[in-house]
C-alpha positions as YAML, in Angstrom:
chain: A
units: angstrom
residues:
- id: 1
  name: UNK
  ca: [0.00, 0.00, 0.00]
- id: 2
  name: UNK
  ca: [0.92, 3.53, -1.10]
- id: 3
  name: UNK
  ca: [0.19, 7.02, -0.47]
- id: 4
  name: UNK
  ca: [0.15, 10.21, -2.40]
- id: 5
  name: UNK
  ca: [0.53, 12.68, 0.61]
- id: 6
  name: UNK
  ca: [0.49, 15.65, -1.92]
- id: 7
  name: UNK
  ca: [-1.43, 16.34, -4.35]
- id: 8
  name: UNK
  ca: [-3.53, 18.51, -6.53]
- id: 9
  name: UNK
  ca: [-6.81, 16.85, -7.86]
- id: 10
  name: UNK
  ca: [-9.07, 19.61, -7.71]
- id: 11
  name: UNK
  ca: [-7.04, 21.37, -10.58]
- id: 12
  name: UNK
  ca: [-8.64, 21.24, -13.86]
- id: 13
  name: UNK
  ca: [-6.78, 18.96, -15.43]
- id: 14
  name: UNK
  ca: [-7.14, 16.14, -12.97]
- id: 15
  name: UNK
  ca: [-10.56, 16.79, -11.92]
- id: 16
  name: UNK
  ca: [-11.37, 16.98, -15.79]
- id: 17
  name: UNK
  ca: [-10.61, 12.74, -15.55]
- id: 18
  name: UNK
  ca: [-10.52, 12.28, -11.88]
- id: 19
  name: UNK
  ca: [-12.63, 8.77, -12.43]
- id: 20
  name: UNK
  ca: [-9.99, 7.37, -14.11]
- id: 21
  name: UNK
  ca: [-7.46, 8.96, -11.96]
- id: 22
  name: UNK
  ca: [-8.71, 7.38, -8.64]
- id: 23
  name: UNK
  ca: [-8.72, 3.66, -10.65]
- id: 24
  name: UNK
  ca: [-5.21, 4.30, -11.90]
- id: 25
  name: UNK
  ca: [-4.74, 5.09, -8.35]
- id: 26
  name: UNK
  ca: [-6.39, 2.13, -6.90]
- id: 27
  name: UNK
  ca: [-4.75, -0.35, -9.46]
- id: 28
  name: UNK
  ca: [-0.96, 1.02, -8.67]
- id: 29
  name: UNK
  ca: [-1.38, -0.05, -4.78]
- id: 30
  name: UNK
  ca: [-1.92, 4.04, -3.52]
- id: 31
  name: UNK
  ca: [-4.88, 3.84, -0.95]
- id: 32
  name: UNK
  ca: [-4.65, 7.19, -0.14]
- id: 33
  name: UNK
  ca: [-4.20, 11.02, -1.46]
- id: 34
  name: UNK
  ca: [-3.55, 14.37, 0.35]
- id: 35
  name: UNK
  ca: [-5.21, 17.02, -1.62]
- id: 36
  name: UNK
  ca: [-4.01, 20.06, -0.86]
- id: 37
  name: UNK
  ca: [-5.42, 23.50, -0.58]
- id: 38
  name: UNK
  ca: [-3.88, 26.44, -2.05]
- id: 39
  name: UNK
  ca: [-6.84, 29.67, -1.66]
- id: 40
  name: UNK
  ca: [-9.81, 30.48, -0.27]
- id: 41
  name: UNK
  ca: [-12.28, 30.00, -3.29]
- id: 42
  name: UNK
  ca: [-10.38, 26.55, -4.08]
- id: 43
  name: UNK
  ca: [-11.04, 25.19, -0.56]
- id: 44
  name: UNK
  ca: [-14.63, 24.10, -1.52]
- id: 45
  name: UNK
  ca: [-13.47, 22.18, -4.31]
- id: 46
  name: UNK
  ca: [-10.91, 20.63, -2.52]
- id: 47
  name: UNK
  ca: [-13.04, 19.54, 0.71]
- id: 48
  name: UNK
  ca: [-16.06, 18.65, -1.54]
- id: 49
  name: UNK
  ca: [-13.27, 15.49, -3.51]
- id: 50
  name: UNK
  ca: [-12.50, 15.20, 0.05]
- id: 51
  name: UNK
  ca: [-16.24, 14.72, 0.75]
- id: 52
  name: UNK
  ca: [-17.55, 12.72, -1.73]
- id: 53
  name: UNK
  ca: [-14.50, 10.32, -1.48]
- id: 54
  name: UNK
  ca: [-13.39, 8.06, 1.44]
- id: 55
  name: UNK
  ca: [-9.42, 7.93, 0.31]
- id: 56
  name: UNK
  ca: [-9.18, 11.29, -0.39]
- id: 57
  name: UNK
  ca: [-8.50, 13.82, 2.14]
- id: 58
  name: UNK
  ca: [-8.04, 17.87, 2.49]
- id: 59
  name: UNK
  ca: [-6.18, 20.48, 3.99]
- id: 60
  name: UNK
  ca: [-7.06, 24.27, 4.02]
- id: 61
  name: UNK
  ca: [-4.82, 27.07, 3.60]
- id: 62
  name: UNK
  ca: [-3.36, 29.76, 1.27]
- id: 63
  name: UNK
  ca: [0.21, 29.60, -0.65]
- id: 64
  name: UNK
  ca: [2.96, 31.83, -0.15]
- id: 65
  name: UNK
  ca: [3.11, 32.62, -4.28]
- id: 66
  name: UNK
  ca: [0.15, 34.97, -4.75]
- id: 67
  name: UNK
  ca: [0.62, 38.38, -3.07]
- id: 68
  name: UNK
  ca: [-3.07, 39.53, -4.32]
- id: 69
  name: UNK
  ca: [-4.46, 36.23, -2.26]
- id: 70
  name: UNK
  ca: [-7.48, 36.65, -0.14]
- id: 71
  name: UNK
  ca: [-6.05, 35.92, 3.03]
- id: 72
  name: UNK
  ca: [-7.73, 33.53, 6.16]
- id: 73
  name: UNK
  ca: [-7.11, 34.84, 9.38]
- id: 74
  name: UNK
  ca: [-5.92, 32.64, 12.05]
- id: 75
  name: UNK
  ca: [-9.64, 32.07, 13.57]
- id: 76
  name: UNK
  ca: [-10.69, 30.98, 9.94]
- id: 77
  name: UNK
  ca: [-8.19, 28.79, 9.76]
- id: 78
  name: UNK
  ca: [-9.06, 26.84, 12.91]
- id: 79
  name: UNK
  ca: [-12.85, 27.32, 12.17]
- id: 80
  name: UNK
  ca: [-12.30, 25.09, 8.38]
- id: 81
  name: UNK
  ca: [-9.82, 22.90, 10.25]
- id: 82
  name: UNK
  ca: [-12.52, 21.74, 12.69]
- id: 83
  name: UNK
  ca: [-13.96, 19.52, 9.52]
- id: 84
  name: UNK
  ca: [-13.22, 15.66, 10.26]
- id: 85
  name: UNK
  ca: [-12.11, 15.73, 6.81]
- id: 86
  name: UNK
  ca: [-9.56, 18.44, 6.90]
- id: 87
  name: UNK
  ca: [-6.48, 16.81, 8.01]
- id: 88
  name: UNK
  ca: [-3.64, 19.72, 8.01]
- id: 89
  name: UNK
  ca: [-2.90, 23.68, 7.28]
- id: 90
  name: UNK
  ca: [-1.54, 24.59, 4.41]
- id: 91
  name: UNK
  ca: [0.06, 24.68, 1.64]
- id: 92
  name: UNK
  ca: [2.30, 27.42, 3.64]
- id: 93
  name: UNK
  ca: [5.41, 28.83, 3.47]
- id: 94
  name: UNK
  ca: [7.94, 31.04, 1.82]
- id: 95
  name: UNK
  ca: [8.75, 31.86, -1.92]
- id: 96
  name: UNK
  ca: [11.45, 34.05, -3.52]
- id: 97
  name: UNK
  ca: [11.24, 32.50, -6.83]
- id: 98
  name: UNK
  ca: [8.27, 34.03, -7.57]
- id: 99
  name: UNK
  ca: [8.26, 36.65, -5.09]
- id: 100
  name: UNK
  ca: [10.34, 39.46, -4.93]
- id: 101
  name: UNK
  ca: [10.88, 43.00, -3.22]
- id: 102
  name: UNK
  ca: [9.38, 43.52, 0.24]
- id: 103
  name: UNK
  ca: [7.60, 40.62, 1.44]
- id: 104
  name: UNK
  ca: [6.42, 40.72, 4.46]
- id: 105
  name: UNK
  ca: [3.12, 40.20, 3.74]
- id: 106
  name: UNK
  ca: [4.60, 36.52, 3.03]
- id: 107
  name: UNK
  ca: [6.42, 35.69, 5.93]
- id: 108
  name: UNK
  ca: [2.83, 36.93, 8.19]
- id: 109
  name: UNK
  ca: [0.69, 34.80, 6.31]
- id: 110
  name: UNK
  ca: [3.09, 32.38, 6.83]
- id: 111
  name: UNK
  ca: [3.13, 32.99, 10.30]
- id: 112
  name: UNK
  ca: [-0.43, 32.99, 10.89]
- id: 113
  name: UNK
  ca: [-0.73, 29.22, 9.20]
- id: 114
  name: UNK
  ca: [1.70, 28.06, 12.28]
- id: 115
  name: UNK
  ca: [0.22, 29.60, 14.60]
- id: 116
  name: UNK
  ca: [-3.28, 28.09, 13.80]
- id: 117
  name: UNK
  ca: [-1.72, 25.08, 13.03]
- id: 118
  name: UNK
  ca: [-0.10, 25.02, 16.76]
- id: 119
  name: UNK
  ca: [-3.63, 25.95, 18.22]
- id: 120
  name: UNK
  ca: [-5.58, 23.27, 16.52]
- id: 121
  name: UNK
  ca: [-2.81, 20.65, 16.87]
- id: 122
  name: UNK
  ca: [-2.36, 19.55, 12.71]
- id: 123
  name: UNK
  ca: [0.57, 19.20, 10.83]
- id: 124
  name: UNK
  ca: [1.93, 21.96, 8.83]
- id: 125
  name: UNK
  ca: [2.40, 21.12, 4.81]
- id: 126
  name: UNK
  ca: [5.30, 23.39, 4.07]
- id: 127
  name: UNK
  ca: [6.68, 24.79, 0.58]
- id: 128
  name: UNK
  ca: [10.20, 26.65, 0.42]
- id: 129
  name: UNK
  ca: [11.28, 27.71, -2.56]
- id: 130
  name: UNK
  ca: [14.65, 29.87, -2.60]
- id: 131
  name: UNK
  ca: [13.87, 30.53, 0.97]
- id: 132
  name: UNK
  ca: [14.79, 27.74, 3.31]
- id: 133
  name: UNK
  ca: [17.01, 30.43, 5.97]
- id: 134
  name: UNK
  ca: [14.00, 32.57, 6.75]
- id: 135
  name: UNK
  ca: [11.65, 29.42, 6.06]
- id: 136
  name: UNK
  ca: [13.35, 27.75, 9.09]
- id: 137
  name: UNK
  ca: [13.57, 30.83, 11.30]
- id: 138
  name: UNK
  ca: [10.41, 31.61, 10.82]
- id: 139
  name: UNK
  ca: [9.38, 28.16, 11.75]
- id: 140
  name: UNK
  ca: [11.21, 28.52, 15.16]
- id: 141
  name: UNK
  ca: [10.66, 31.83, 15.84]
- id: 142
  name: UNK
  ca: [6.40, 30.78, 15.70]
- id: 143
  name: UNK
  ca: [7.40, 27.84, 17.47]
- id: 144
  name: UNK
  ca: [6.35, 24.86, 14.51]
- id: 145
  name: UNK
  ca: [5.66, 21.38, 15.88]
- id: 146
  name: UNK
  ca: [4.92, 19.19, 13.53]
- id: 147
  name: UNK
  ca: [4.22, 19.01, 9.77]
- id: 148
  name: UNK
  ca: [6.23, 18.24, 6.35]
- id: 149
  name: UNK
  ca: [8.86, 20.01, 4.08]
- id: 150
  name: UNK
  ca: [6.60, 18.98, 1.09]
- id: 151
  name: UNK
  ca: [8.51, 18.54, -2.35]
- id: 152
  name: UNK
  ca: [11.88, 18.65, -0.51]
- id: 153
  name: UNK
  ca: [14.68, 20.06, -2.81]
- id: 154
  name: UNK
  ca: [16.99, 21.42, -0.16]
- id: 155
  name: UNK
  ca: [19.96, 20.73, 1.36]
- id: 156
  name: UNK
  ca: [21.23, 18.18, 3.72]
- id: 157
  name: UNK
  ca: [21.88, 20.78, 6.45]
- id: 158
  name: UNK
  ca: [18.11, 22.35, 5.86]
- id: 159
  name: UNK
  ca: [16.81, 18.63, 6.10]
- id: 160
  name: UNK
  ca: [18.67, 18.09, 9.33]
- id: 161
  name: UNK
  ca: [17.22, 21.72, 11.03]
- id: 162
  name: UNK
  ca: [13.31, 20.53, 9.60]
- id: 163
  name: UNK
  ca: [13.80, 16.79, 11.05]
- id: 164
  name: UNK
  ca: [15.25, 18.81, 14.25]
- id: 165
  name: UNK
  ca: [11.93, 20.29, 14.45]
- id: 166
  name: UNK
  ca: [10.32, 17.45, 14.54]
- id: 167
  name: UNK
  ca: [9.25, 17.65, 10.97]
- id: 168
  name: UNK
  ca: [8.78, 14.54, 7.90]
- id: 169
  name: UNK
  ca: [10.54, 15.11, 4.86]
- id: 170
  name: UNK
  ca: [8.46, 14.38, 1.37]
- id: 171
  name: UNK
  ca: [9.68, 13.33, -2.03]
- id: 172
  name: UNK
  ca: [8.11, 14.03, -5.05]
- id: 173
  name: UNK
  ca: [9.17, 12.87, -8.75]
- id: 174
  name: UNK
  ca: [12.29, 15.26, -8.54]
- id: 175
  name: UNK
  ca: [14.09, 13.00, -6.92]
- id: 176
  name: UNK
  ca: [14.20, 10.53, -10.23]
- id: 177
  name: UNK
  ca: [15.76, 13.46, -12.21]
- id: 178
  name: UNK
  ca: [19.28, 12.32, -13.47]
- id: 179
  name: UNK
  ca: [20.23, 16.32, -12.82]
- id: 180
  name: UNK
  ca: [18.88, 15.66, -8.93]
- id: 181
  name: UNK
  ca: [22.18, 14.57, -7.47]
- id: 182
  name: UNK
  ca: [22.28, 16.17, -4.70]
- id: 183
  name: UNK
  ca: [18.65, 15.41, -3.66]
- id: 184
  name: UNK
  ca: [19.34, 11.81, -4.29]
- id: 185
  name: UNK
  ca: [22.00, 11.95, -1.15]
- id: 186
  name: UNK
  ca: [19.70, 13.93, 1.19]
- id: 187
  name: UNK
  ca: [17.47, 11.31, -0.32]
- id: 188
  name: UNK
  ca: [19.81, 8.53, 1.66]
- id: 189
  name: UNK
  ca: [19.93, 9.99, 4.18]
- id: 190
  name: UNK
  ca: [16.47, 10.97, 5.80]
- id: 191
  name: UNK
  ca: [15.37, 8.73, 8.91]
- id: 192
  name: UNK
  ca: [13.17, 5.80, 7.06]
- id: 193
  name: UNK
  ca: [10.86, 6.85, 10.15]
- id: 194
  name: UNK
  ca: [10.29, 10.48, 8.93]
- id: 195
  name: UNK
  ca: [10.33, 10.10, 5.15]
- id: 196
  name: UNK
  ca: [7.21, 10.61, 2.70]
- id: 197
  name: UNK
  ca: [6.76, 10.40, -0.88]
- id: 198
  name: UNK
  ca: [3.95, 12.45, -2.97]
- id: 199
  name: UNK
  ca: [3.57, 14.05, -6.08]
- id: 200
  name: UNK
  ca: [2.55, 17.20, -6.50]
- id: 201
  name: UNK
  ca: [0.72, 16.03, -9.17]
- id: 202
  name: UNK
  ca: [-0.58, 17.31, -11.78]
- id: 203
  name: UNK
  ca: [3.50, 18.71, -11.85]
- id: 204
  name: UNK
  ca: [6.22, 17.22, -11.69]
- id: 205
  name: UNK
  ca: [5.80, 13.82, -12.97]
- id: 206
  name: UNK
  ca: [8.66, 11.42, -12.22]
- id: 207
  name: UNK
  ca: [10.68, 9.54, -14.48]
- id: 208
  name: UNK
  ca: [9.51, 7.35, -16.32]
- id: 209
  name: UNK
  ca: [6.51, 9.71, -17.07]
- id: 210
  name: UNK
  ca: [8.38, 12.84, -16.84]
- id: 211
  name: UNK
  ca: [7.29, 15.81, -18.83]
- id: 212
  name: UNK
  ca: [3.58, 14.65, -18.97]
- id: 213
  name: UNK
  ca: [0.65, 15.26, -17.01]
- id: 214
  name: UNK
  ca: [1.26, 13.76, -13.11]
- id: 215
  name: UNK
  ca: [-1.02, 12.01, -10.99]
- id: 216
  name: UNK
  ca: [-1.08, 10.41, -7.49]
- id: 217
  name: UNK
  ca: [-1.00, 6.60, -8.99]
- id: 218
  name: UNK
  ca: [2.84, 7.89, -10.21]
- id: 219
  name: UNK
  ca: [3.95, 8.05, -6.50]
- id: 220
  name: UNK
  ca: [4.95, 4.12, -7.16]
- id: 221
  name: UNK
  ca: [8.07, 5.26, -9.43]
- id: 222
  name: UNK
  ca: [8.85, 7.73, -6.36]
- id: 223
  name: UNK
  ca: [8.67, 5.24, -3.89]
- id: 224
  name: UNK
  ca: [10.34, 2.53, -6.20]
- id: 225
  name: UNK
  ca: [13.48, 5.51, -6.75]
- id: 226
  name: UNK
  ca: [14.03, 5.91, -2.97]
- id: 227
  name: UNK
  ca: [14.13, 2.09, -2.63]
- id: 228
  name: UNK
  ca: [17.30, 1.84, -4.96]
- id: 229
  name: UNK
  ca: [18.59, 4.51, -3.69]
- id: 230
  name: UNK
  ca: [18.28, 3.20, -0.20]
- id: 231
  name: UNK
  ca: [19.16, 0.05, -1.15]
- id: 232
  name: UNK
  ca: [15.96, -1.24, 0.08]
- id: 233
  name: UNK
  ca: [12.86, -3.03, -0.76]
- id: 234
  name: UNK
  ca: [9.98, -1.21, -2.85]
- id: 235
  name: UNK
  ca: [7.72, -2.96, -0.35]
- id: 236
  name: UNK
  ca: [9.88, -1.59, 2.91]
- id: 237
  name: UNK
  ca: [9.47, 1.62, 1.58]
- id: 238
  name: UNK
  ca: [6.01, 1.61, 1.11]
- id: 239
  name: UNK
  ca: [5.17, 0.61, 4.52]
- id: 240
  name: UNK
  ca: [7.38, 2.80, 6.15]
- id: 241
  name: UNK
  ca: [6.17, 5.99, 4.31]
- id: 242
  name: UNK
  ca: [2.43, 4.71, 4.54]
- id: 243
  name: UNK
  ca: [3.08, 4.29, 8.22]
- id: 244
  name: UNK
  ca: [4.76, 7.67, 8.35]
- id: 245
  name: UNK
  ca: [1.71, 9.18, 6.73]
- id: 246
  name: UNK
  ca: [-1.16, 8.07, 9.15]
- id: 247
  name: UNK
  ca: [1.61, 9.13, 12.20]
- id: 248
  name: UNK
  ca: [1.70, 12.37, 11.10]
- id: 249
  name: UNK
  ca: [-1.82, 13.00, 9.68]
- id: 250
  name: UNK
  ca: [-2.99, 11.20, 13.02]
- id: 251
  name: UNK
  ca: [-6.53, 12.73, 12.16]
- id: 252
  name: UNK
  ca: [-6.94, 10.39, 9.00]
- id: 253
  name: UNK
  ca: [-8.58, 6.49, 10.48]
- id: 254
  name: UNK
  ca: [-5.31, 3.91, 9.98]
- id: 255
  name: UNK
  ca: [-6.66, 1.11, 7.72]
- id: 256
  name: UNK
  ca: [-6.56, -2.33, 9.54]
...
């Protein structure tokens, strides 16, 4: 058993075929997907997948690329994370690949995401792009407990300050890249107790699919990558990231 702790399925292109996405899902061993929320107005499509399916599951919050955003205050936040379905905040975080000149606006939305994730007691779903220094800080300085470094393509040193924290570290398709090197390594070296694999789908498709359209049933090549890379078993790989999923997303019901 798999699962795709990050995905996208509400965006058009999935939800266009999301029948047969959920069979290729079922009939590639993934159980479960993580679909994530990245606004206000694409919350209700996210929760109603979430809804209407019992393997899928949501999480509410606003990403750190869109300065024009409608924002959720803190007390919103809680309020939508009340939902049994809704699982964990974000997508949150910092980016300055997208983002440039004064931007504090990101680092207080980011802010306010810990601090209602803290108050409500779910995991954070974190995205740092170009920005892990002031990512980290920021996590410490709002006093993060828990959550994931989704789509992790930082160093070793950032992976070791996250795990410090008491964060997981996810894997997504990048990590199959021949240019990925470096990943690969922090790859090898993540505690097998604090490692997850997504992917990000409908981006970032991993090899042997890459450059198409993604989807959660492609988290097998992920999970099949680490393996070598480990020097483990595809099936030791899967349980331990399955296992690592329901630990951290404690609100989701563990299969038997």
């Amino acid at each position: 058993m798999l699962v795709d702790s990050h995905c996208h399925l509400n965006f058009p292109d999935l939800a266009a075929r999301l029948p047969g996405v959920l069979a290729n899902m079922a009939g590639n061993g993934v159980s479960h997907a993580l679909v994530i929320g990245v606004s206000r107005p694409a919350f209700a499509q996210v929760l109603g997948l979430a809804e209407a399916h019992d393997n899928l599951w949501a999480t509410v919050g606003v990403h750190p690329d869109d300065p024009e955003a409608e924002e959720y205050t803190q007390a919103e936040l809680e309020a939508h994370a009340a939902h049994p379905k809704v699982v964990g905040i974000g997508e949150t975080g910092l980016d300055y690949h997208w983002c440039k000149g004064n931007l504090d606006w990101q680092h207080q939305r980011f802010a306010t995401h810990i601090r209602a994730a803290r108050a409500t007691g779910l995991p954070l779903v974190i995205h740092t792009r170009e920005s892990a220094a002031d990512t980290v800080r920021l996590m410490r300085e709002e006093g993060a407990e828990c959550g994931v470094m989704h789509c992790f393509t930082e160093s070793w040193e950032v992976a070791q300050a996250a795990l410090d924290l008491g964060f997981y570290i996810s894997f997504s398709g990048i990590v199959t890249f021949k240019s990925a090197q470096a990943l690969k390594e922090v790859a090898r070296k993540v505690p097998l107790d604090r490692l997850l694999v997504e992917t990000d789908s409908p981006y970032l498709a991993p090899v042997p699919h890459r450059g198409k359209q993604n989807e959660p049933a492609f988290v097998r090549h992920v999970a099949e990558h680490v393996a070598e890379l480990r020097g483990l078993s595809f099936e030791a790989v899967a349980e331990a990231t399955t296992d690592n999923f329901f630990r951290l997303f404690s609100k989701i019901p563990r299969p038997a």
